[in-house]
C-alpha positions as CSV (number, residue, x, y, z in Angstrom):
1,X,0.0,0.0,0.0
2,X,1.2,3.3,-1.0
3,X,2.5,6.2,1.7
4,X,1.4,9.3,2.2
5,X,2.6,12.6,3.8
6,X,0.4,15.0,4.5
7,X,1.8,18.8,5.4
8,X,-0.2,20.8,7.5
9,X,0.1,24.5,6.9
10,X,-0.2,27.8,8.9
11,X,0.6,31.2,9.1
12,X,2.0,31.6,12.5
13,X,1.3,35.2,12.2
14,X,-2.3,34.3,12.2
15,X,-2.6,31.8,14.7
16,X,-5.6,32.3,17.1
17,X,-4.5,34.1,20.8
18,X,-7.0,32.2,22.7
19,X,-6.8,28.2,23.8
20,X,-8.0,25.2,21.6
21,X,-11.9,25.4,22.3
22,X,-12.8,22.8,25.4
23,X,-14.2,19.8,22.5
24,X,-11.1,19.9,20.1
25,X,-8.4,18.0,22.0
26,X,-11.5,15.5,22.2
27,X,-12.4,15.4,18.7
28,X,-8.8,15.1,17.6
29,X,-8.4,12.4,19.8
30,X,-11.2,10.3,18.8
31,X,-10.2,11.0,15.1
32,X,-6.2,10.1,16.0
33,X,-7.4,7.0,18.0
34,X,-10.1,5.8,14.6
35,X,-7.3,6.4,12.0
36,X,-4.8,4.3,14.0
37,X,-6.9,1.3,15.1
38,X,-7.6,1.5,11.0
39,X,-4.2,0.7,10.4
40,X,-3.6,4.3,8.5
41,X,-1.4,6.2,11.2
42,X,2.3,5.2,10.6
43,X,3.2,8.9,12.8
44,X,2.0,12.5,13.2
45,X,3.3,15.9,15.3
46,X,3.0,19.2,15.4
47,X,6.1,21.2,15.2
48,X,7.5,24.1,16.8
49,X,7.5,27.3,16.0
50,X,10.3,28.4,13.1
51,X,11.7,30.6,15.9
52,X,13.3,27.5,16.8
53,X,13.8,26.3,13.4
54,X,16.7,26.7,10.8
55,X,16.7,26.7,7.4
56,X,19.5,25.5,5.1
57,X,20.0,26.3,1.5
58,X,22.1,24.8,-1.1
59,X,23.8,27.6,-4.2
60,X,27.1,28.1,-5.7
61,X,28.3,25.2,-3.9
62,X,28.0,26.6,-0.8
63,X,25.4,25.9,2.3
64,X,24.0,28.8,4.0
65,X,22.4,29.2,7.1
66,X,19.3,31.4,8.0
67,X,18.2,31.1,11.6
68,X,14.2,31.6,12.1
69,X,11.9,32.9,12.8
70,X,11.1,33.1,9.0
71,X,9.0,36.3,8.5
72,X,9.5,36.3,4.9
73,X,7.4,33.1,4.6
74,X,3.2,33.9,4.7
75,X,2.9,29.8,5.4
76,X,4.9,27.4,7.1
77,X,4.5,23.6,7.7
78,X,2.7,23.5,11.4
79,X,2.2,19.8,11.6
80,X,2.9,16.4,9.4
81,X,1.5,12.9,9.3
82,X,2.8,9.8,7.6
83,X,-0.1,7.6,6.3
84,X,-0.7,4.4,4.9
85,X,-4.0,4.4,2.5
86,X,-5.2,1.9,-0.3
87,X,-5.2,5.0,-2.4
88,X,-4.6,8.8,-3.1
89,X,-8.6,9.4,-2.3
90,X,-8.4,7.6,1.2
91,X,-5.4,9.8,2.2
92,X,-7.3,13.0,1.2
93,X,-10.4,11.9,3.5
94,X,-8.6,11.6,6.1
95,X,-7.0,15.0,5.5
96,X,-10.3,16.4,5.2
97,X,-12.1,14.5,8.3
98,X,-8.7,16.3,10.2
99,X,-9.4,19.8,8.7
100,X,-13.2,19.5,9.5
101,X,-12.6,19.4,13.3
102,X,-10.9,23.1,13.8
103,X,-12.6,26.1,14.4
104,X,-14.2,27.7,11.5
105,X,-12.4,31.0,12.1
106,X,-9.0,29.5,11.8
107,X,-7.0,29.1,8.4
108,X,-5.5,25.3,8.2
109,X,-4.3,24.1,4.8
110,X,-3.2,21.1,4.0
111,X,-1.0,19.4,1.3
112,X,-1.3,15.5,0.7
113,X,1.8,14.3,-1.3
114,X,2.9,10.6,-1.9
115,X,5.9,8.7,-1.5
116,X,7.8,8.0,-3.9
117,X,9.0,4.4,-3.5
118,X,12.1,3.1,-4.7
């Protein structure tokens, strides 16, 4: 069965001030705990903030360095998972099941890519 990774995208500029609301950690749960007893979920995490992140680019030969925060970047990747579906339409239900339980006011995006295998 083919993998997928799934890229979860954000603007940390635009992230909501307040807490989750009191049901989310609950619905994210129950969806987390249905996609892995289905045998999907290989792994998933958020990740921190590109304050703590660095970035690395390759030109002329030579690596740079660029320490974040990365203000010059509208979106950044928030959060991943690594998925094991029958098919390129099962991965994007899933990703659209996981989009459908945040708040209507926030701005989530998410990009579902497959693995190449070799």
């Amino acid at each position: 069965m083919p993998r997928f990774l799934t890229m979860i995208r954000i603007n940390e500029q635009d992230l909501p001030p307040e807490e989750f609301p009191a049901d989310f950690q609950q619905r994210m749960g129950a969806l987390f705990e249905e996609i892995t007893k289905a045998g999907v979920m290989l792994d998933t995490a958020g990740l921190l903030p590109t304050s703590e992140g660095t970035r690395l680019s390759w030109s002329g030969g030579k690596i740079s360095f660029t320490d974040g925060p990365f203000t010059e970047t509208k979106e950044v990747v928030g959060g991943y998972s690594l998925t094991q579906c029958k098919d390129n339409a099962e991965a994007i239900e899933w990703t659209k099941r996981f989009l459908e339980i945040h708040p209507a006011e926030w701005n989530v995006s998410a990009e579902v890519r497959e693995i190449q295998e070799m």
